[in-house]
PyMOL CGO cylinders between C-alpha atoms (Angstrom):
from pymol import cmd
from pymol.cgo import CYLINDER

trace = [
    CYLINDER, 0.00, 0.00, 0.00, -0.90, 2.98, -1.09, 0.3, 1, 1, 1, 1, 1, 1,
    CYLINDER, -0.90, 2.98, -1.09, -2.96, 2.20, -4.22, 0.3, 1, 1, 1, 1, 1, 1,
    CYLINDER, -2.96, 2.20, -4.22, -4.03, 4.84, -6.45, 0.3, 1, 1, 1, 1, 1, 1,
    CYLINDER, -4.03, 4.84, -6.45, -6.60, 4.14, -8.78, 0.3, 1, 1, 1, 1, 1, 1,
    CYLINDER, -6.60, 4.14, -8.78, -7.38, 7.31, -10.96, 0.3, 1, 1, 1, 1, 1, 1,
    CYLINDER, -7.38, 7.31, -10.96, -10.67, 7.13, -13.15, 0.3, 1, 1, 1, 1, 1, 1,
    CYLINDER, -10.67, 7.13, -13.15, -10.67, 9.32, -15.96, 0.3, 1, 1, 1, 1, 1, 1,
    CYLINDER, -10.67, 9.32, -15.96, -13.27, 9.58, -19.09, 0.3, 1, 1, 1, 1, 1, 1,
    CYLINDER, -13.27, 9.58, -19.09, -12.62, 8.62, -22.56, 0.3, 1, 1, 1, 1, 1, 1,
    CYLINDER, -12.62, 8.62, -22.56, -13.51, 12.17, -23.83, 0.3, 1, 1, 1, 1, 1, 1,
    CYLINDER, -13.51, 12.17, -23.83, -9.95, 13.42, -22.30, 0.3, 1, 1, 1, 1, 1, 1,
    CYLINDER, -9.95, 13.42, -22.30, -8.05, 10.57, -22.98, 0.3, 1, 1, 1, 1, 1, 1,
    CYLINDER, -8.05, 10.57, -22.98, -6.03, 12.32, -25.85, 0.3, 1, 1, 1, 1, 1, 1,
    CYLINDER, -6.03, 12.32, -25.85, -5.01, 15.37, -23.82, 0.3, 1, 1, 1, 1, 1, 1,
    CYLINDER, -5.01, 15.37, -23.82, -4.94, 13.40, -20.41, 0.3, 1, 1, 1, 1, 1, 1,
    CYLINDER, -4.94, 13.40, -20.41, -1.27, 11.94, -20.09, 0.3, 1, 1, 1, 1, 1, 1,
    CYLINDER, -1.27, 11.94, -20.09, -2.22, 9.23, -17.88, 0.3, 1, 1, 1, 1, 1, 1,
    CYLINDER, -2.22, 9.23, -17.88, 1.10, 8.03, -17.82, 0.3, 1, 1, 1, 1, 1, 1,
    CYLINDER, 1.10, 8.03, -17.82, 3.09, 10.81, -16.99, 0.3, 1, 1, 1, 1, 1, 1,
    CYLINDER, 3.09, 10.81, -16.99, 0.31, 11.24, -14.56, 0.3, 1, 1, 1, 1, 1, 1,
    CYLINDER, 0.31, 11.24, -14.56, 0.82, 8.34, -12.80, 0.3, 1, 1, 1, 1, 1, 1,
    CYLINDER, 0.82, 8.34, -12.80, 4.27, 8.20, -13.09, 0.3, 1, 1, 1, 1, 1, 1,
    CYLINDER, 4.27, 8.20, -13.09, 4.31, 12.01, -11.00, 0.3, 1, 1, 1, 1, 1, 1,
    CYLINDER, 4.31, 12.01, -11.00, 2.04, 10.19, -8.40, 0.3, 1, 1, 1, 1, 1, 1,
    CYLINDER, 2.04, 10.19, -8.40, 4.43, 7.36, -7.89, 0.3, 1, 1, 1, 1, 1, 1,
    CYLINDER, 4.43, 7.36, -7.89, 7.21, 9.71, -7.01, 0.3, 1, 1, 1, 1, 1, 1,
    CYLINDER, 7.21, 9.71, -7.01, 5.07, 12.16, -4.41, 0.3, 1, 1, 1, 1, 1, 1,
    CYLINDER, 5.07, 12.16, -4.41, 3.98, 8.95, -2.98, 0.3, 1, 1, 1, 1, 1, 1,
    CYLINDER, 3.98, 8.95, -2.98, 7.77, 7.85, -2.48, 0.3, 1, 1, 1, 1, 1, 1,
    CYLINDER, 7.77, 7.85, -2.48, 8.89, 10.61, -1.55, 0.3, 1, 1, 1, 1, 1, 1,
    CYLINDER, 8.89, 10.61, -1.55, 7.00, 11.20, 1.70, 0.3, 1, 1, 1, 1, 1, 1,
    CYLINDER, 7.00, 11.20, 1.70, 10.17, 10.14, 4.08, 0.3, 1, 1, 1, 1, 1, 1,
    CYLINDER, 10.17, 10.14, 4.08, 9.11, 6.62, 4.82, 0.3, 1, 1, 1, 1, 1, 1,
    CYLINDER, 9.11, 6.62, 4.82, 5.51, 6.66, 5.38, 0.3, 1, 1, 1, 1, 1, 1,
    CYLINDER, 5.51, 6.66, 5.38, 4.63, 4.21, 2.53, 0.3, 1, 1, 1, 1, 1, 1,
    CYLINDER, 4.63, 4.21, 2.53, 6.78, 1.42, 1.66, 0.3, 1, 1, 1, 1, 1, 1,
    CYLINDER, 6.78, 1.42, 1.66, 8.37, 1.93, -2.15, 0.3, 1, 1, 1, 1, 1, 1,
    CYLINDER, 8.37, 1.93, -2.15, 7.47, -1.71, -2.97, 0.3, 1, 1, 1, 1, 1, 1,
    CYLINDER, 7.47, -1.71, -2.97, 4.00, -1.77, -2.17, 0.3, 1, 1, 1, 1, 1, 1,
    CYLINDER, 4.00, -1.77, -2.17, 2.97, 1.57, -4.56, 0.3, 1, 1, 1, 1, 1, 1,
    CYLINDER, 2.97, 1.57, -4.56, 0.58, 0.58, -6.55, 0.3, 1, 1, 1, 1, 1, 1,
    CYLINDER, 0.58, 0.58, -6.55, -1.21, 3.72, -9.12, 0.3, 1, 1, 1, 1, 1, 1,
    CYLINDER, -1.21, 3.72, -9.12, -3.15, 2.32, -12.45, 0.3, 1, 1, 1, 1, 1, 1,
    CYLINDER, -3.15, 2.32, -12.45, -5.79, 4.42, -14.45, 0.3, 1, 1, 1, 1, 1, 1,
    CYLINDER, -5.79, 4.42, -14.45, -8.86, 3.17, -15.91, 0.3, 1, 1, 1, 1, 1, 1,
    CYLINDER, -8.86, 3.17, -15.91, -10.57, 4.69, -18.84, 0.3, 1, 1, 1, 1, 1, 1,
    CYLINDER, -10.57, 4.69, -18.84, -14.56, 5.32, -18.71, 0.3, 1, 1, 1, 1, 1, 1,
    CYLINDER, -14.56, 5.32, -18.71, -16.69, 5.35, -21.64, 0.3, 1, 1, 1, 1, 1, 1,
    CYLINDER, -16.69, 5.35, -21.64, -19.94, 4.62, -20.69, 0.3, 1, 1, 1, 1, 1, 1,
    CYLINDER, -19.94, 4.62, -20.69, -20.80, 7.96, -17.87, 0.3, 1, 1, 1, 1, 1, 1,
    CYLINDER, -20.80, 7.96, -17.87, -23.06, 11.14, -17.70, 0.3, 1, 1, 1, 1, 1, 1,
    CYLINDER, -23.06, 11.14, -17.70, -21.98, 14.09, -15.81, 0.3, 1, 1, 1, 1, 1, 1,
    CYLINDER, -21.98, 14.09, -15.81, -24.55, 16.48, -14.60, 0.3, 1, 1, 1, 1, 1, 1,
    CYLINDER, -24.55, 16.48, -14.60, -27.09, 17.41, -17.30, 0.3, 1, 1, 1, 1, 1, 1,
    CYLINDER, -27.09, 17.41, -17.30, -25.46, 15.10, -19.81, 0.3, 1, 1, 1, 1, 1, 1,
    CYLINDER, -25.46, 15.10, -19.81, -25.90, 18.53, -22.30, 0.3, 1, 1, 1, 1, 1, 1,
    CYLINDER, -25.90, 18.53, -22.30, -22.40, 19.38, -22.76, 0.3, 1, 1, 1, 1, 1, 1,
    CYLINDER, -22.40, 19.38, -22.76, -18.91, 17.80, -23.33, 0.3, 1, 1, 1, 1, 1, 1,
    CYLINDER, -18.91, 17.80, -23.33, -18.13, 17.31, -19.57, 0.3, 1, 1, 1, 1, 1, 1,
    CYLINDER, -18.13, 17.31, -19.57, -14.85, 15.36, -17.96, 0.3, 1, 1, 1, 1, 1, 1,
    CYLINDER, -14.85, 15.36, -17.96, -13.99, 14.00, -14.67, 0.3, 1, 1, 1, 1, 1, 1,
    CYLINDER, -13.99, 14.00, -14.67, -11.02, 12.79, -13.16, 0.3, 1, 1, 1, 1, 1, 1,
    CYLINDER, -11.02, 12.79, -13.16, -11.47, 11.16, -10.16, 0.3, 1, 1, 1, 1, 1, 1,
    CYLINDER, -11.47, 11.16, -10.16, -8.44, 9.38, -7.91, 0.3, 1, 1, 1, 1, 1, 1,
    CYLINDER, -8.44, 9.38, -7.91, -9.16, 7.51, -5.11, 0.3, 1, 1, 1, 1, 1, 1,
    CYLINDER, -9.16, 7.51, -5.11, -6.06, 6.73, -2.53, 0.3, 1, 1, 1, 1, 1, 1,
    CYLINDER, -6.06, 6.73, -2.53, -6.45, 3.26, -0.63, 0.3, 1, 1, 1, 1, 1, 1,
    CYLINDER, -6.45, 3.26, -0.63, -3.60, 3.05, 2.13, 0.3, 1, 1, 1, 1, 1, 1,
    CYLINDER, -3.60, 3.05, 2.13, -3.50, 1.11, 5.47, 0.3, 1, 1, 1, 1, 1, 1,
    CYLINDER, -3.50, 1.11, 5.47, -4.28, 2.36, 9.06, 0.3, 1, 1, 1, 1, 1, 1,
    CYLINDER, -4.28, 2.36, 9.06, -1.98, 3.98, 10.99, 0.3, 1, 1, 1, 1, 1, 1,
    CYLINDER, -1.98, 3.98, 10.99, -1.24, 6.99, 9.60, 0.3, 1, 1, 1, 1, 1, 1,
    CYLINDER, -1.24, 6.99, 9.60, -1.60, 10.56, 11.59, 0.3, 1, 1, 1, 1, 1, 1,
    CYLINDER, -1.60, 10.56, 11.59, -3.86, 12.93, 10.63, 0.3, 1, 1, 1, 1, 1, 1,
    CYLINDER, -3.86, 12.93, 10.63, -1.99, 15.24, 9.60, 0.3, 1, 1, 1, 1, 1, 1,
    CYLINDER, -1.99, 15.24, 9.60, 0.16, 12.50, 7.64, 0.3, 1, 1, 1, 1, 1, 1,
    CYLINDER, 0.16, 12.50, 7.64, -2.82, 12.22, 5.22, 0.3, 1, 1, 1, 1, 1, 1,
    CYLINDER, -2.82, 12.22, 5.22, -3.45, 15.62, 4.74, 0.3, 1, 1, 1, 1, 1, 1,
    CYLINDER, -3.45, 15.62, 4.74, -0.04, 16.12, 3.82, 0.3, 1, 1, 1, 1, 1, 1,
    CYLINDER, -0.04, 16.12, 3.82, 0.36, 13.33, 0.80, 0.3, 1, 1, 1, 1, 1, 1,
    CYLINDER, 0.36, 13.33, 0.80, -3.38, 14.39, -0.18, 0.3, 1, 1, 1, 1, 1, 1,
    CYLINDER, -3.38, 14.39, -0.18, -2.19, 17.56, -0.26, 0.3, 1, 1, 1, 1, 1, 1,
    CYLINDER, -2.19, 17.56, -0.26, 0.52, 16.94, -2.06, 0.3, 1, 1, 1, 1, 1, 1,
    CYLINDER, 0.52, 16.94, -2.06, -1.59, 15.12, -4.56, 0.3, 1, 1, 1, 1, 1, 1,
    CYLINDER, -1.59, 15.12, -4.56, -4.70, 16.70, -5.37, 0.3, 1, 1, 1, 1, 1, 1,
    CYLINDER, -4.70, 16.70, -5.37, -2.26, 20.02, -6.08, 0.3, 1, 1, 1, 1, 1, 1,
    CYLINDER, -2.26, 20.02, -6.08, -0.32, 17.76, -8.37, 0.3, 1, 1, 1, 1, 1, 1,
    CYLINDER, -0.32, 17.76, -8.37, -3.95, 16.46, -10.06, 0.3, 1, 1, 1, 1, 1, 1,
    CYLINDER, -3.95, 16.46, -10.06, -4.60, 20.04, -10.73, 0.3, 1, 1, 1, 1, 1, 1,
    CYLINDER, -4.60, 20.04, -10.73, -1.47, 21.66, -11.80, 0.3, 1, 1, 1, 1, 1, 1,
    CYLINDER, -1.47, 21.66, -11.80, -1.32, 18.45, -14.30, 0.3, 1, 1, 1, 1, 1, 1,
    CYLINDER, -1.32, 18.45, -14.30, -4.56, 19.20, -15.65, 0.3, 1, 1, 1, 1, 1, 1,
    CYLINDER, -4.56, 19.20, -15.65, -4.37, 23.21, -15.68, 0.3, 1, 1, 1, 1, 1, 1,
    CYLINDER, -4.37, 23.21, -15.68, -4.44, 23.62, -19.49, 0.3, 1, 1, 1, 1, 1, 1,
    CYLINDER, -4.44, 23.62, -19.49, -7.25, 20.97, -20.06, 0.3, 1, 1, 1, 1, 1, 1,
    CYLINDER, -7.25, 20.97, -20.06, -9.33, 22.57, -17.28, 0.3, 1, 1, 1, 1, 1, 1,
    CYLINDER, -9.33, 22.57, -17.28, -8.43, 26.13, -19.04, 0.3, 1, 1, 1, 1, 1, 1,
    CYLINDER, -8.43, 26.13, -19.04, -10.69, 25.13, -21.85, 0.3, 1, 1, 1, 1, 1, 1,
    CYLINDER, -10.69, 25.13, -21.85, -13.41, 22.62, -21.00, 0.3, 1, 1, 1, 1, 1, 1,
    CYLINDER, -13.41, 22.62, -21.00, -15.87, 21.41, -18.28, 0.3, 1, 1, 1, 1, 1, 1,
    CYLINDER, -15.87, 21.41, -18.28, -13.54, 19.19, -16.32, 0.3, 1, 1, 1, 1, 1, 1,
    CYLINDER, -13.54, 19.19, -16.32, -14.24, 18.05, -12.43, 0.3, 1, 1, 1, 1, 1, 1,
    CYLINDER, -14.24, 18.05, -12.43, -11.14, 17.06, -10.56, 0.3, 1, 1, 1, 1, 1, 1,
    CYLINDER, -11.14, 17.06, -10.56, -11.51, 14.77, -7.17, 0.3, 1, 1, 1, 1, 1, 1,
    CYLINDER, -11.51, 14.77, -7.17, -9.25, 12.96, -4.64, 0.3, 1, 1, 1, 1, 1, 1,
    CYLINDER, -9.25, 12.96, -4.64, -10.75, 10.44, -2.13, 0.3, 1, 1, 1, 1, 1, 1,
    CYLINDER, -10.75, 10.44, -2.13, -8.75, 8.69, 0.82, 0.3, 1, 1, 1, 1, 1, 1,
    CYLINDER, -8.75, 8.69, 0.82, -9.95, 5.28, 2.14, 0.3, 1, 1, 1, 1, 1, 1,
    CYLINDER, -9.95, 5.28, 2.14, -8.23, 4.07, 4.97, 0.3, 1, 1, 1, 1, 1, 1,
    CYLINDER, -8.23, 4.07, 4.97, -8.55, 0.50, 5.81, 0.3, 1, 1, 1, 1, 1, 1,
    CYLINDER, -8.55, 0.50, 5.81, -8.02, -2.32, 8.51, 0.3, 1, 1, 1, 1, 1, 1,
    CYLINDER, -8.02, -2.32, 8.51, -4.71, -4.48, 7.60, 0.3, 1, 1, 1, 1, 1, 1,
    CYLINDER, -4.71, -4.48, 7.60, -6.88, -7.36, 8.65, 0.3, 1, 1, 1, 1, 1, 1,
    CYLINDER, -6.88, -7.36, 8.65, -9.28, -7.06, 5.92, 0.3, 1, 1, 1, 1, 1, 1,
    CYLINDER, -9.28, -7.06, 5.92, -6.05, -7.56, 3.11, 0.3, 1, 1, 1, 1, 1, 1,
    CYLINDER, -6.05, -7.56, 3.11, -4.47, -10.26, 2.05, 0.3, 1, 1, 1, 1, 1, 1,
    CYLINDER, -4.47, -10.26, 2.05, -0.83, -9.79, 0.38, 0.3, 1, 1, 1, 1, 1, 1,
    CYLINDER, -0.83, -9.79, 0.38, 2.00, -11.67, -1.31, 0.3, 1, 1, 1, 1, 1, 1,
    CYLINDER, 2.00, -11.67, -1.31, 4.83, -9.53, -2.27, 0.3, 1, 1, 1, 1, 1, 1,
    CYLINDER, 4.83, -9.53, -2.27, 8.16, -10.11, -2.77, 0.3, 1, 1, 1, 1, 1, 1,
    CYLINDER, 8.16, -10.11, -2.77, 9.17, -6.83, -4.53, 0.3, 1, 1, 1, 1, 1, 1,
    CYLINDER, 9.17, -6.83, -4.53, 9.12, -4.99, -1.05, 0.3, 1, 1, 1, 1, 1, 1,
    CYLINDER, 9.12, -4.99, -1.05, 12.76, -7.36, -0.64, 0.3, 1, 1, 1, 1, 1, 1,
    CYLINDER, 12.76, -7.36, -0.64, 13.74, -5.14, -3.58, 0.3, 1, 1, 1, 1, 1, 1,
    CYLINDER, 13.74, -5.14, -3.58, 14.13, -1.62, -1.42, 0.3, 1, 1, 1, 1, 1, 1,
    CYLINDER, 14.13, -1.62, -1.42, 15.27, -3.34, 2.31, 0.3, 1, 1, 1, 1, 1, 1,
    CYLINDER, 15.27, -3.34, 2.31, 18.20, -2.12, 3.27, 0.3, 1, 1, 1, 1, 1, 1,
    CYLINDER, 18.20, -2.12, 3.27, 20.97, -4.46, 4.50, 0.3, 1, 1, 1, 1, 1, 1,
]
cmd.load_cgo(trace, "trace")
């Protein structure tokens, strides 16, 4: 853990970057001194075509990223990496948002460890000897 999942529709897809998106997520999520372990980062993207936004009468977006990490962390912990994200979400998306009906969104779910089950072996990739 963390896992970002970021939902985005089809109708943005060619000005959207996903990938440089989620490759900008990955390294915020790193570098937050420790609090989530590098091998357990997880962020995909998942294209919607079938949605309707408000009064389905104009070409309106969303992107919408939800952030799925373990208990433990402080308060002010999660405000900080949400923080850090959602301002990333929108300064990625400035342009786009410039010129078009777009809605931008950041969720956090926190859940109980004992509701997961995991097999993992890249987190032996980034122990230190």
């Amino acid at each position: 853990m963390p896992h970002l999942t970021i939902e985005y529709t089809s109708n943005i897809k060619a000005e959207a970057r996903i990938p440089e998106l989620l490759a900008n997520a990955n390294q915020i999520l790193i570098a937050q001194n420790g609090l989530f372990p590098i091998g357990g980062i997880r962020s995909r993207a998942i294209e919607l075509t079938d949605y309707c936004i408000a009064d389905n009468q104009a070409d309106y977006a969303f992107v919408h990223c939800n952030l799925k990490i373990g208990a433990g962390r402080t308060d002010a912990d999660k405000k900080r990496v949400c923080d850090h994200l959602f301002e990333a979400l929108k300064d990625h998306f400035a342009a786009l948002f410039a010129k078009r009906y777009l809605a931008l969104s950041l969720e956090l779910n926190e859940f109980s460890e004992s509701g997961t089950y995991k097999h993992n072996n890249i987190h032996a990739r980034f122990k230190k000897p």
